[in-house]
C-alpha positions, 0 to 999 in steps of 0.5 A: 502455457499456450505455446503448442496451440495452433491459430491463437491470438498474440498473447500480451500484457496489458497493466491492470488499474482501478477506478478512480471514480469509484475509489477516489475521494472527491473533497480531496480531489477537489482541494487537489485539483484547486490547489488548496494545500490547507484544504487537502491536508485538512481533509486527509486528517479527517479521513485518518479520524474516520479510519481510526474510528474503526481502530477504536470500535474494534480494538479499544485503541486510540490512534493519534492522526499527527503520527505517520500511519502505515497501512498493510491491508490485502489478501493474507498469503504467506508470500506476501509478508504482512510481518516483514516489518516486525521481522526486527521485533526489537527495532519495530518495538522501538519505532511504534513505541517512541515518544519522538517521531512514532509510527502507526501501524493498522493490517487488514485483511483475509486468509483463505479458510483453507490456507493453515498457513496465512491463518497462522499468520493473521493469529500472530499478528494479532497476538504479537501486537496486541499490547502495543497501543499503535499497532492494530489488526482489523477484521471484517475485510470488506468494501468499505473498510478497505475504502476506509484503509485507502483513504485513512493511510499515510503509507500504503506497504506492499511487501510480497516477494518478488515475481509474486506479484500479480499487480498490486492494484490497491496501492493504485486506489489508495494513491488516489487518495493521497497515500504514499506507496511503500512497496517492494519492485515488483507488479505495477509499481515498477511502472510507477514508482520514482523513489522519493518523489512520488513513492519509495521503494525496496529495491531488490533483485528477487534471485536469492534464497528466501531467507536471505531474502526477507533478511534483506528486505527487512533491513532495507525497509526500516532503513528507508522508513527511518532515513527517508520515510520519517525524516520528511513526515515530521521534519520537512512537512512541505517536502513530504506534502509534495511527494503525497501530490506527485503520487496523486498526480502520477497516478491518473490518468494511466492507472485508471481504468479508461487507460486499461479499457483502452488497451484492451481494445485498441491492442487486444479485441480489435487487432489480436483476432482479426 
């Protein structure tokens, strides 16, 4: 953009990130940073039960806290995919439909007024899923619902198309309160992710038609969410309590604003220009 610009500064990346302070929830970090593994747990129920407060004043429907919860919740764009996992309506179906081993599902967020098209999509969204009691779309997308979002997740999804994505911040505030990122291999968490050990990935190379493409990815995440995701929430519950600490360990200090603030700074203000 900037390449016939004479006399300008380097132009260079600097990771974005989110802060903690703000973002975490601090009688989970407490248990965390005591290793009180009872203490953390329990904690996190509660903050499921909060969520699902708002599931039931806004829909009528009663979420279960033992059962895993996936939460989509972002600006509405049509690359960014909210319906990707109900693409296989048949295999959703079954999974928020089951007795053995269930998924929840909650999507938030808001579609620029003037974008027909992520419209069209929230207005599906709500229509298709309406009938199913584990499935809900909330309104009134703001601060603290989204806190509530970060904090009430088992698994934050992130589903855009890849090189879409500008970073992806609020699965960095929603790690922080020991939610496990469920995301495609673009933005920041290319700089994070270590498959099954503190998040799980959709792992693509974003070159293909898009058909294919969302094919693809659709496939894979429901491969992942039943032969990894499910299996270590319900069967290895140590296991998975493991992956929910690495994520809330791997997180900060480097996704944290002081990190970026720095940055800033050191590589950007104070040498850039001089």
């Amino acid at each position: 953009m900037w390449e016939s610009t004479p006399d300008i500064c380097p132009i260079i990346s600097i990771t974005n990130a989110q802060n903690k302070k703000f973002w975490a929830d601090k009688p989970l970090q407490n248990a965390y940073d005591e290793y009180d593994d009872y203490g953390l747990l329990a904690r996190k129920k509660h903050l499921k039960r909060k969520l699902f407060d708002i599931v039931a004043d806004q829909t009528g429907k009663m979420f279960d806290p033992e059962v895993l919860t996936i939460v989509w919740s972002r600006r509405f764009a049509e690359y960014k995919r909210a319906g990707l996992i109900k693409r296989n309506w048949e295999k959703f179906h079954e999974l928020v439909t089951r007795k053995d081993r269930p998924i929840q599902v909650i999507w938030a967020g808001k579609p620029h007024p003037a974008d027909v098209n992520a419209i069209k999509l929230f207005n599906e969204l709500v229509y298709s899923t309406e009938k199913l009691k584990r499935c809900a779309v909330l309104v009134r997308y703001e601060i603290n619902l989204s806190n509530l979002l970060k904090k009430g997740a088992d698994i934050w999804l992130n589903t855009p198309r890849v090189t879409r994505e500008a970073s992806g911040t609020s699965g960095m505030a929603a790690a922080m309160n020991g939610a496990v990122n469920f995301s495609i291999n673009d933005g920041w968490h290319l700089e994070f992710q270590n498959h099954g050990e503190n998040s799980f990935t959709i792992f693509q190379d974003g070159d293909k038609d898009t058909i294919i493409q969302d094919e693809e990815d659709a496939f894979n995440l429901i491969n992942i969410l039943e032969s990894e995701i499910l299996p270590k929430y319900y069967d290895e519950p140590e296991k998975w309590l493991e992956i929910v600490k690495n994520s809330m360990n791997d997180i900060a200090p480097y996704f944290d604003t002081g990190r970026m603030a720095n940055e800033y700074y050191e590589k950007l203000y104070k040498y850039n220009c001089q």
